[in-house]
N, C-alpha and C positions, 0 to 999 in steps of 0.2 A: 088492391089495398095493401098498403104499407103495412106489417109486421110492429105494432107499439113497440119504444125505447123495450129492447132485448141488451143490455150490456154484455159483452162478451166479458168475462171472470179472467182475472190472471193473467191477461194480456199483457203481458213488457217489451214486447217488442215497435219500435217504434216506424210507423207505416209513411214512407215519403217521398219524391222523387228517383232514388237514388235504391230505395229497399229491398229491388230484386223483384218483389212482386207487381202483377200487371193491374195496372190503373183504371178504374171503369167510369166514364163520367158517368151520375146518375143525378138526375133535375138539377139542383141547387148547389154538388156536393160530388167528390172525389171516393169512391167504393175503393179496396183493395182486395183482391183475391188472394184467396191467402187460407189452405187447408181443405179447402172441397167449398168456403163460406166469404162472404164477401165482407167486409170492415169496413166501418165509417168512423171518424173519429168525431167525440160529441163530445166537449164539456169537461173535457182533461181526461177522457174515455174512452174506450174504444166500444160498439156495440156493433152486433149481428145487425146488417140492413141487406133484409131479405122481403121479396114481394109474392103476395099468393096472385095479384092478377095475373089473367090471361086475357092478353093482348093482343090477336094477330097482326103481323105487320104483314098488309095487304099488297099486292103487289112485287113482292120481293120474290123476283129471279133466280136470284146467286142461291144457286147450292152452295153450305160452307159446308168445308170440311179436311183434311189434313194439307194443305199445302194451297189452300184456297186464298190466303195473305191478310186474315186478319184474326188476331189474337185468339187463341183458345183460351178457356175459362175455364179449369174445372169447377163443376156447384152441384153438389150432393151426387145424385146418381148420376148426372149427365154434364154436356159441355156446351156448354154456351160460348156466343162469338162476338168480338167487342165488332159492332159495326155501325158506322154514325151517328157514334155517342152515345148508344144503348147498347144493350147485350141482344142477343138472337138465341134463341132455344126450338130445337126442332120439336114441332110437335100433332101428333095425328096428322099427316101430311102439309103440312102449312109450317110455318116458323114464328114463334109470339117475341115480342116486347117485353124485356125486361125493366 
């Protein structure tokens, strides 16, 4: 479940190809990591898009982890890994879908 419109406050910084920060695709829509929190831009906005499910993605081999060759994420307490098109979060031995 998707997190309701959470607008992130006082955001001026503006999130883009070019911005430094790493791009995460998520469904519809381009996420920016950026602070430990992911940013979507909405409606001349910028808001918190953050997800409570727990997803495992079945199947998945690859251990990631520092020099594994796909983007680190940091997102609150841990680190997520951008890998075909979603994020990867380790978790109780298995890896979920972000």
């Amino acid at each position: 479940m998707t997190v309701p419109h959470q607008e992130h406050p006082t955001h001026e910084h503006v999130h883009g190809p070019a911005c430094g920060h790493t791009q995460v695709p998520h469904g519809d829509h381009l996420d920016y990591a950026h602070d430990g929190h992911l940013h979507r831009e909405h409606s001349g906005h910028w808001d918190e898009c953050e997800s409570t499910d727990h997803v495992p993605h079945g199947g998945h081999g690859h251990a990631h982890g520092e020099n594994c060759g796909h983007p680190a994420v940091a997102h609150g307490d841990h680190v997520d890994y951008v890998h075909d098109g979603h994020r990867h979060a380790a978790h109780e031995g298995h890896w979920d879908d972000h």
